[in-house]
NUPA-69401 format. One record per residue (C-alpha): residue number from 1; x, z, y; residue in three letters; chain. Coordinates in Angstrom, 1 decimal. Layout:
residues N
   num        X        Z        Y   residuo   cadena
   NUM        X        Z        Y       ALA        A
...
END
This chain:
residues 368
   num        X        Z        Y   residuo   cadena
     1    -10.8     66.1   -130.6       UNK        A
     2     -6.9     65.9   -131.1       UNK        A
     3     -5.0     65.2   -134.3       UNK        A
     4     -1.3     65.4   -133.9       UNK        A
     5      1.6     63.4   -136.2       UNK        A
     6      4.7     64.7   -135.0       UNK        A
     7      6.6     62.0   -135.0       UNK        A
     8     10.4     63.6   -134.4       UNK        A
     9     13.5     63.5   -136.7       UNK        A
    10     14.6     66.9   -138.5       UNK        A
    11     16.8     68.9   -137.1       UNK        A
    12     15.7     68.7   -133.2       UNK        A
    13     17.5     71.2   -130.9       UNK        A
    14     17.0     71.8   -127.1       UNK        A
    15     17.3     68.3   -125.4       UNK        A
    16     16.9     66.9   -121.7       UNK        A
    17     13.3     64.9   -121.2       UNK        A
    18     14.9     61.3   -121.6       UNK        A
    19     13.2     58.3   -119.3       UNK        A
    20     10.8     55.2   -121.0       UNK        A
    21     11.5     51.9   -119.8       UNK        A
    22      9.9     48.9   -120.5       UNK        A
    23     11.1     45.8   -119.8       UNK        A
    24      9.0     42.5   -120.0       UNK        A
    25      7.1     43.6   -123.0       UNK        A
    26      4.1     41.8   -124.5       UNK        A
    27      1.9     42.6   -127.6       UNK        A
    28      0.4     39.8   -129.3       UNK        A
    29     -2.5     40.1   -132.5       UNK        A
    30     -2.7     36.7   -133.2       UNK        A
    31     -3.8     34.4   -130.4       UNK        A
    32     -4.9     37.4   -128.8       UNK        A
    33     -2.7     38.9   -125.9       UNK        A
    34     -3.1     42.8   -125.9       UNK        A
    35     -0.2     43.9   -123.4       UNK        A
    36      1.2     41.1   -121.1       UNK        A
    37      5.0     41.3   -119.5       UNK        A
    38      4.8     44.8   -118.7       UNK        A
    39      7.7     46.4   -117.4       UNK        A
    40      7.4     49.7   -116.2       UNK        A
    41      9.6     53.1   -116.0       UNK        A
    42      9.1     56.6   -116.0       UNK        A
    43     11.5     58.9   -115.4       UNK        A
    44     12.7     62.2   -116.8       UNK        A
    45     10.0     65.1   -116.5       UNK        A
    46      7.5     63.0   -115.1       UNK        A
    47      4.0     62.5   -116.6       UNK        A
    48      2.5     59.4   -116.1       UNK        A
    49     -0.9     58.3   -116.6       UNK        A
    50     -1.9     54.7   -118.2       UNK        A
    51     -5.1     54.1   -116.6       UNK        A
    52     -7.7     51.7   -117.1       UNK        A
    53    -11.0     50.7   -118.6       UNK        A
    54    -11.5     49.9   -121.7       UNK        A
    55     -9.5     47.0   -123.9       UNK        A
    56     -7.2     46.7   -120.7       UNK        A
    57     -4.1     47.7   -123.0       UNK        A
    58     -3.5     51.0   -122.1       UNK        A
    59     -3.4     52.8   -125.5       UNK        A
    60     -1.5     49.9   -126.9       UNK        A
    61      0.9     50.4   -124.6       UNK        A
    62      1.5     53.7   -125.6       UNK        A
    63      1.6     53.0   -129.4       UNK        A
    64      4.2     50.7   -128.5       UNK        A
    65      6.2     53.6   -126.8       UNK        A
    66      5.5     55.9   -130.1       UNK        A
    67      6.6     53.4   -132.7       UNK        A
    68      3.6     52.9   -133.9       UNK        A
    69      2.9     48.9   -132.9       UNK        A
    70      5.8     46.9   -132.3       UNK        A
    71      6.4     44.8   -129.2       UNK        A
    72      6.1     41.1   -129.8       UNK        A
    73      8.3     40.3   -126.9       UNK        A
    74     10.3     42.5   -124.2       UNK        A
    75     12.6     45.7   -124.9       UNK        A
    76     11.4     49.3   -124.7       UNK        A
    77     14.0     52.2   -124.2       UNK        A
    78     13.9     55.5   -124.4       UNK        A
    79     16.8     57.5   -122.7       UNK        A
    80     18.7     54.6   -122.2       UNK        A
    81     18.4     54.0   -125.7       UNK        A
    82     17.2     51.0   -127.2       UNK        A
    83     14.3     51.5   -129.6       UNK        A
    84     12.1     48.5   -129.7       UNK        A
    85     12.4     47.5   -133.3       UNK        A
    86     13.1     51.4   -134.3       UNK        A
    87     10.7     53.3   -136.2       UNK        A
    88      8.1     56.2   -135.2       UNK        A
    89     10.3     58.4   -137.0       UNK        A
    90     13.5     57.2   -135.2       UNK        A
    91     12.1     57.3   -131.5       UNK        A
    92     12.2     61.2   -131.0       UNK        A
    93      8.5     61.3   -129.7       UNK        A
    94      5.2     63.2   -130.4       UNK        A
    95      1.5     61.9   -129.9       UNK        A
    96     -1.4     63.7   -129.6       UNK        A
    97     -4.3     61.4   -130.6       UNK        A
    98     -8.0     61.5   -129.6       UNK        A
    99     -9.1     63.1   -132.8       UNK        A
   100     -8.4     66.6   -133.8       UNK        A
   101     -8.0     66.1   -137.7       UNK        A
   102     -6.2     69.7   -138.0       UNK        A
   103     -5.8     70.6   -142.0       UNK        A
   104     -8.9     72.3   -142.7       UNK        A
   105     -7.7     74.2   -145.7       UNK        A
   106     -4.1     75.5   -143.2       UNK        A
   107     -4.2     78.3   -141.1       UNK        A
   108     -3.2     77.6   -137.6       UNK        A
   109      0.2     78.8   -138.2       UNK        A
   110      0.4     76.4   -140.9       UNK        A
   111     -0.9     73.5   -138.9       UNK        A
   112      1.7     74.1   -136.6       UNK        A
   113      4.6     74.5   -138.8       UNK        A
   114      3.7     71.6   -141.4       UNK        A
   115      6.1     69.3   -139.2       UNK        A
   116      9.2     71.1   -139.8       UNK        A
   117      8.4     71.6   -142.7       UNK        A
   118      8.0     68.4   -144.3       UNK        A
   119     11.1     67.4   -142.6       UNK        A
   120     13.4     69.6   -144.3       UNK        A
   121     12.8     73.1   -142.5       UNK        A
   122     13.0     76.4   -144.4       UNK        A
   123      9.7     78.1   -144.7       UNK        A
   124     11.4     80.8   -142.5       UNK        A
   125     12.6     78.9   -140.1       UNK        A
   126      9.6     76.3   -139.9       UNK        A
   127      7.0     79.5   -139.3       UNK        A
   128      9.6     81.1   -136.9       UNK        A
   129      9.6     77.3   -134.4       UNK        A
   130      5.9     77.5   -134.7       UNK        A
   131      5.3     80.9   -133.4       UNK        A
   132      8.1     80.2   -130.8       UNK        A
   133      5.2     77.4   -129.6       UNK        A
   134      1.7     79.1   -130.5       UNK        A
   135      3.4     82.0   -128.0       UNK        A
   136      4.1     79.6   -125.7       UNK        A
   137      0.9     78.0   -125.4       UNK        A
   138     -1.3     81.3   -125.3       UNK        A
   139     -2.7     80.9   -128.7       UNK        A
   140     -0.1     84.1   -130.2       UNK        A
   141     -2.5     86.7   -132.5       UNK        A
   142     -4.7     83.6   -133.7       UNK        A
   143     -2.2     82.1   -136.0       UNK        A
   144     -4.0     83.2   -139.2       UNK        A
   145     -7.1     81.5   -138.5       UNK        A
   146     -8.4     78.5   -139.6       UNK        A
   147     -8.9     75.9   -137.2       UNK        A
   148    -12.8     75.8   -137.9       UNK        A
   149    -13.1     79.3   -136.2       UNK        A
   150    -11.6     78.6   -132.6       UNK        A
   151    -12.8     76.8   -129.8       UNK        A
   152    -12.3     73.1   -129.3       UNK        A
   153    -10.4     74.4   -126.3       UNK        A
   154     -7.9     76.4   -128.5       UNK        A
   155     -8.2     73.4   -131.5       UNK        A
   156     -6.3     71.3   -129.0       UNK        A
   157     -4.5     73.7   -127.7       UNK        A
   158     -2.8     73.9   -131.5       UNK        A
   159     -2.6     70.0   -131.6       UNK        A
   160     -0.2     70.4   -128.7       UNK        A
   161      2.0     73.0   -130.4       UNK        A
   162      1.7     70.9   -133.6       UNK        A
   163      3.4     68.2   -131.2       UNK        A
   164      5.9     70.2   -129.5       UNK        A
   165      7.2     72.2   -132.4       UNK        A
   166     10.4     69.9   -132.9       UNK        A
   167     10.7     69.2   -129.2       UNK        A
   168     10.5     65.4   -128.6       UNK        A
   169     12.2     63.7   -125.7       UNK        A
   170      8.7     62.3   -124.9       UNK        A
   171      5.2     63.7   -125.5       UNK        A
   172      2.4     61.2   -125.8       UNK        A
   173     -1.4     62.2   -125.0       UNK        A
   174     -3.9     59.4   -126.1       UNK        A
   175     -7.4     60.5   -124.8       UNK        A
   176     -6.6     64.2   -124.9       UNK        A
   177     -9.9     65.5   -123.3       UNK        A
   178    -12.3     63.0   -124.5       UNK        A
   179    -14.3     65.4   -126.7       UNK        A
   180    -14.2     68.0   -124.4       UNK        A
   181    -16.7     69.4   -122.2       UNK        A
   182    -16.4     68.8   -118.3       UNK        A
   183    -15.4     72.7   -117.6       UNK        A
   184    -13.3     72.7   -120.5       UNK        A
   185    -11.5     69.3   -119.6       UNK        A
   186    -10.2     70.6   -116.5       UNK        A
   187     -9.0     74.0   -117.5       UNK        A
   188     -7.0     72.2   -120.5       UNK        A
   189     -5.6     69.4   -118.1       UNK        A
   190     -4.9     72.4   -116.1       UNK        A
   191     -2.6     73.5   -119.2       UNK        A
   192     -1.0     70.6   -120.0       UNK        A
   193      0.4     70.2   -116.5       UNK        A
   194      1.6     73.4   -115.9       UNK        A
   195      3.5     73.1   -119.9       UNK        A
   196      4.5     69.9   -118.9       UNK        A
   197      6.1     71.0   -115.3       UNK        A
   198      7.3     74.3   -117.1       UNK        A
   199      9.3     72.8   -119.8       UNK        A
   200     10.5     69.7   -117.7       UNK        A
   201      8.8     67.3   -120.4       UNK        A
   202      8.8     63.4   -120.2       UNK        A
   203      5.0     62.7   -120.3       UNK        A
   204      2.8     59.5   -120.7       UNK        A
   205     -0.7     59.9   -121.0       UNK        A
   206     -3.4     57.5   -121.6       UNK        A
   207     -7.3     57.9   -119.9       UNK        A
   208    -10.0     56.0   -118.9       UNK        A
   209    -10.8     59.1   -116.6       UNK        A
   210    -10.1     58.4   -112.6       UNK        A
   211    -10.4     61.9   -112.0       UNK        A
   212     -8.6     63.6   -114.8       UNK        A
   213     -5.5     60.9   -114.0       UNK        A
   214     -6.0     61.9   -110.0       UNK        A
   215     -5.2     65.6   -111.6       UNK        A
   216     -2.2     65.9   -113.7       UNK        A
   217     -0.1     62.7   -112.8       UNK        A
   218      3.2     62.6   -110.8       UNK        A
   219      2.5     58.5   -111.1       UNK        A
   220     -0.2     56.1   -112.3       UNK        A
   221     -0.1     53.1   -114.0       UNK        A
   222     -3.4     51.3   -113.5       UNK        A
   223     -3.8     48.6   -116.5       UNK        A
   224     -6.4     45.8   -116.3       UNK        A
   225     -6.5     43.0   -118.5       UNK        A
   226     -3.3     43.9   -120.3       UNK        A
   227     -1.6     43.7   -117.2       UNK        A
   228     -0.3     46.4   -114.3       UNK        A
   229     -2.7     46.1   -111.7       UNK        A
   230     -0.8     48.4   -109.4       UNK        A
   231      1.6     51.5   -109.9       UNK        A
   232      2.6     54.5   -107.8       UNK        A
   233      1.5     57.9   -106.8       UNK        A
   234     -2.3     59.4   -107.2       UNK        A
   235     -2.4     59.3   -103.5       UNK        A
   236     -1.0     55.6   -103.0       UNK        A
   237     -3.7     54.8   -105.2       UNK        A
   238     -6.3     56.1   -103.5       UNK        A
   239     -5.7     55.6   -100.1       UNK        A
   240     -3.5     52.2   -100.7       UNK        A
   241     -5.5     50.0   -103.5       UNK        A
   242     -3.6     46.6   -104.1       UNK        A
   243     -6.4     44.8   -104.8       UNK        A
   244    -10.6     45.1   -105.2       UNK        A
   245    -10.1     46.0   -108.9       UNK        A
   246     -8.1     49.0   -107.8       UNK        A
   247     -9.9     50.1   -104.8       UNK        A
   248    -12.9     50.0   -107.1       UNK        A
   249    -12.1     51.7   -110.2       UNK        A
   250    -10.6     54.4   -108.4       UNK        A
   251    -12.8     56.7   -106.4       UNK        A
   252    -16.0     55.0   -106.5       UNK        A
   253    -14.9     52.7   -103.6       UNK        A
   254    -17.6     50.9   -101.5       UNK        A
   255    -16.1     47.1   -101.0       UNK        A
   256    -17.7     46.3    -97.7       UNK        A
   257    -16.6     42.9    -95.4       UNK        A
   258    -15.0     43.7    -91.9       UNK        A
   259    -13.9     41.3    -89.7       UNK        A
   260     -9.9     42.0    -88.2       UNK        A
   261     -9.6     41.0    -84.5       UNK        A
   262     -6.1     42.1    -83.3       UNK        A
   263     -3.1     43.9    -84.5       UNK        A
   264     -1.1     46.0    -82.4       UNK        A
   265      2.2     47.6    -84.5       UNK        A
   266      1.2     48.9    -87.5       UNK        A
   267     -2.3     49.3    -87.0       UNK        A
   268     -5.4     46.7    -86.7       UNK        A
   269     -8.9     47.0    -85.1       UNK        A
   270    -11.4     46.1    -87.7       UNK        A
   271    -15.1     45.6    -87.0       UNK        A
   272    -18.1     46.8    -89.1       UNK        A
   273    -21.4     45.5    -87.6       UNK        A
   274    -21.2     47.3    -84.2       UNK        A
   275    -18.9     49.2    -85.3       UNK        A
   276    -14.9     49.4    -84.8       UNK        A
   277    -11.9     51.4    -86.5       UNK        A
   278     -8.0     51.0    -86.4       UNK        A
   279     -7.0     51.4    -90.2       UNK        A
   280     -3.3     49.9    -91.3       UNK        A
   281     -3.2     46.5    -91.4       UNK        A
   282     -1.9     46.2    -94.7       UNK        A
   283     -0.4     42.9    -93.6       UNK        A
   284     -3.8     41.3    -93.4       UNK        A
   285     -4.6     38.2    -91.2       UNK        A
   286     -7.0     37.8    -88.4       UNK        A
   287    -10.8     37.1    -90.2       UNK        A
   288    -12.6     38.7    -92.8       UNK        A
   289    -11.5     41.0    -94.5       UNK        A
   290    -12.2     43.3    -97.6       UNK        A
   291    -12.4     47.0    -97.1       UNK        A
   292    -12.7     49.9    -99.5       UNK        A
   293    -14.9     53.1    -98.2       UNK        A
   294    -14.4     55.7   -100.2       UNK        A
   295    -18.3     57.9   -100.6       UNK        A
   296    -16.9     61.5    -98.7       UNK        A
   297    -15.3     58.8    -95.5       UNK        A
   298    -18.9     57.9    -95.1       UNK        A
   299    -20.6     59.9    -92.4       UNK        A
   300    -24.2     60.4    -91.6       UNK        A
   301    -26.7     61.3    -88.7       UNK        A
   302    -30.0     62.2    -88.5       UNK        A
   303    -30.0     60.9    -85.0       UNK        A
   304    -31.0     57.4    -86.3       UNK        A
   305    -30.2     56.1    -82.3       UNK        A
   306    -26.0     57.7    -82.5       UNK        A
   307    -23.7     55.3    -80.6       UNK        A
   308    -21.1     53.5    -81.8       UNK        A
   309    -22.7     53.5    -85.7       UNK        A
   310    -24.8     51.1    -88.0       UNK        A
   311    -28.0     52.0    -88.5       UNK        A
   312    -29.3     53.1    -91.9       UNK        A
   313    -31.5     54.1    -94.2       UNK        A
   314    -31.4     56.9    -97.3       UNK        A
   315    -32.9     55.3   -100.4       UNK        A
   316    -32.0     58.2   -102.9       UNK        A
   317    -30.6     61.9   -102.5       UNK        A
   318    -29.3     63.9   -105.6       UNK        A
   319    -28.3     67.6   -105.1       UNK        A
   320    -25.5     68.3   -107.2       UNK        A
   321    -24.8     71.9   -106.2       UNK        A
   322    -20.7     71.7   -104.7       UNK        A
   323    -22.3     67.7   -103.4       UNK        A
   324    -25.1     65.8   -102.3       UNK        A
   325    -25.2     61.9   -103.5       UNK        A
   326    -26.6     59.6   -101.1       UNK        A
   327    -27.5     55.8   -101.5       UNK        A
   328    -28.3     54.3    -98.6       UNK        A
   329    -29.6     51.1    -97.2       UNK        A
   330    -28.0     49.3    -94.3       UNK        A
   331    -27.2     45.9    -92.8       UNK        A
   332    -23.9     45.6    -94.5       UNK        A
   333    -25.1     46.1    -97.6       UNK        A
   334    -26.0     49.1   -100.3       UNK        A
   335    -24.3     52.5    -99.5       UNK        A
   336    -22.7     55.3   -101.9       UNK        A
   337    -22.4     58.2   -100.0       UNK        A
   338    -21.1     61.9   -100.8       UNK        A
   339    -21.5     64.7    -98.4       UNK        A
   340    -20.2     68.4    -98.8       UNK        A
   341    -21.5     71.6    -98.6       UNK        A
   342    -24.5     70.4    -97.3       UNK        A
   343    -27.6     73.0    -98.3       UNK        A
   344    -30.8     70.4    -97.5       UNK        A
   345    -30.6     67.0    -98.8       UNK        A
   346    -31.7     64.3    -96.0       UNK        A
   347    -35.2     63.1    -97.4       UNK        A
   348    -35.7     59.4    -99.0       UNK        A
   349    -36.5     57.1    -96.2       UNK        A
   350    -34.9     58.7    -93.4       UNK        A
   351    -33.4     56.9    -90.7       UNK        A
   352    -29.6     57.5    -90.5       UNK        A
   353    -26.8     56.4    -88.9       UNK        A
   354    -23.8     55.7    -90.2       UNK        A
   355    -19.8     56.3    -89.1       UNK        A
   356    -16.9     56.1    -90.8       UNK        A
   357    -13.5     58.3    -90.8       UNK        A
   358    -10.5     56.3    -89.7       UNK        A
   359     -7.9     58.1    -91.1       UNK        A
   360     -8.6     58.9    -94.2       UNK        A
   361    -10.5     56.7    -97.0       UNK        A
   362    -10.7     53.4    -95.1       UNK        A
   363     -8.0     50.8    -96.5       UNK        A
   364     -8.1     47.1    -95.9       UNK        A
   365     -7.3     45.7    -99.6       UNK        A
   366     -5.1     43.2    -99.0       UNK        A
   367     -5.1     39.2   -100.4       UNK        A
   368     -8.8     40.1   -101.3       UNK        A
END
């Protein structure tokens, strides 16, 4: 769950969100290379989500922003200010971290307020900024509990205020709904996008989760290998992957071959088996190319004789209430397949056939 170190100086009033820039940084332990000439920038009241699998460089990344490691090479500003060999207490930011670790022995009130507080606030004043947040987060009435007797929900709903109570230019969210459960995780990245959009807050939070980064980002920064693999919006992600890694690591992509036989403007026809789309052409060459299929662009038939389509076979069916989860066999190779609001799963070993949409989930990856 969420432990937050408020990370502010004393004496923080109403501010604007301030941009984060990075400019060429790397992050060296040793002879190992954790973050590699990064240079990114996100603006003020954005949130922008570090994505990637693990060890890619992601949460280093954002320690760098906090203060917390300290860039090896490269310049990091925040609002224009230059803060790269600054301290976490000089950088005007909050993190919440993965793990709850709220004082036990504090009431919630008390959680909240022990920022301020150590930083030179008046009890008065310190309990008065901490209501001012608990209200704003929805947790008013419960500020005399101890954090042992609410919801993990509510727990991190605290960490946030603990976080927000001396109003940082930027808010930091490491893993924030790790140790949450899946109906839970998207009510509270619910939350935190609508506190982030309502308050105009500069944002960058760090998952390994495709879906929960899909959900609350205005951009994403896609990390592999402690470099950018790609950046831009949720949907230029999905629908425009820069490369296999991308395409694959976002959305459960199937990499199939095609093989591009003429361009015509912007668009190219692209051959499956027997079967032929016009998808972007990405600036891709005549010849084979690399496609990513995303599971709910795949379409199939019963009619295992359909015109036009590959032929197939389904090797597995799971019902999963909203979805049904196909794989299925077929000449180009092994199938994941996703079909809504279907009641009646198609049986194991029933001939399909298969289509594709053109206009939606089909992207040639480019230089692939």
């Amino acid at each position: 769950m969420s432990s937050v170190h408020s990370l502010s100086r004393p004496g923080a009033s109403k501010k604007q969100a301030a941009s984060v820039q990075f400019r060429n940084v790397t992050k060296r332990y040793g002879n190992v290379t954790a973050v590699d000439d990064v240079s990114f920038t996100i603006e003020p009241g954005q949130l922008v989500t570090l994505l990637g699998p693990s060890g890619c460089g992601k949460t280093t990344t954002l320690r760098m922003i906090a203060g917390l490691e300290m860039a090896s090479e490269g310049q990091i500003l925040i609002g224009g200010r230059d803060v790269t060999n600054l301290s976490a207490a000089d950088r005007d930011v909050s993190m919440v971290f993965q793990s709850y670790a709220l004082f036990p022995h504090m009431s919630v009130l008390e959680n909240v307020a022990y920022g301020p507080s150590v930083q030179g606030a008046s009890k008065k004043d310190a309990y008065e900024m901490a209501m001012e947040k608990l209200s704003l987060i929805g947790l008013k009435g419960l500020e005399k509990r101890a954090p042992s007797e609410l919801s993990g929900g509510q727990q991190q709903r605290v960490a946030v205020a603990r976080a927000l109570v001396l109003e940082p230019q930027v808010l930091l969210f490491d893993e924030p709904l790790s140790n949450l459960d899946a109906k839970l995780r998207r009510r509270v990245r619910e939350d935190i996008r609508e506190l982030q959009q309502s308050l105009n807050l500069t944002v960058a939070y760090v998952t390994h989760d495709q879906e929960e980064a899909l959900a609350v980002s205005d951009h994403i920064i896609v990390m592999s290998n402690a470099r950018i693999a790609q950046t831009g919006t949720p949907r230029e992600l999905y629908e425009e992957p820069a490369d296999l890694f991308v395409a694959d690591f976002i959305g459960d992509a199937n990499i199939i071959s095609g093989d591009l036989v003429s361009v015509s403007g912007p668009t190219a026809q692209v051959k499956i088996g027997n079967v032929s789309l016009l998808l972007p052409h990405r600036n891709a060459g005549h010849g084979t190319v690399k496609l990513a299929v995303r599971p709910d662009a795949i379409f199939l038939d019963e009619n295992a004789a359909a015109p036009g389509a590959l032929a197939g076979t389904v090797r597995k069916a799971s019902y999963l209430g909203t979805q049904v989860e196909y794989e299925v066999d077929s000449a180009i190779g092994e199938l994941f397949v996703v079909q809504y609001g279907r009641k009646e799963p198609i049986a194991p070993g029933t001939p399909v056939s298969i289509s594709f949409a053109e206009q939606r989930g089909v992207a040639i990856v480019p230089n692939a």
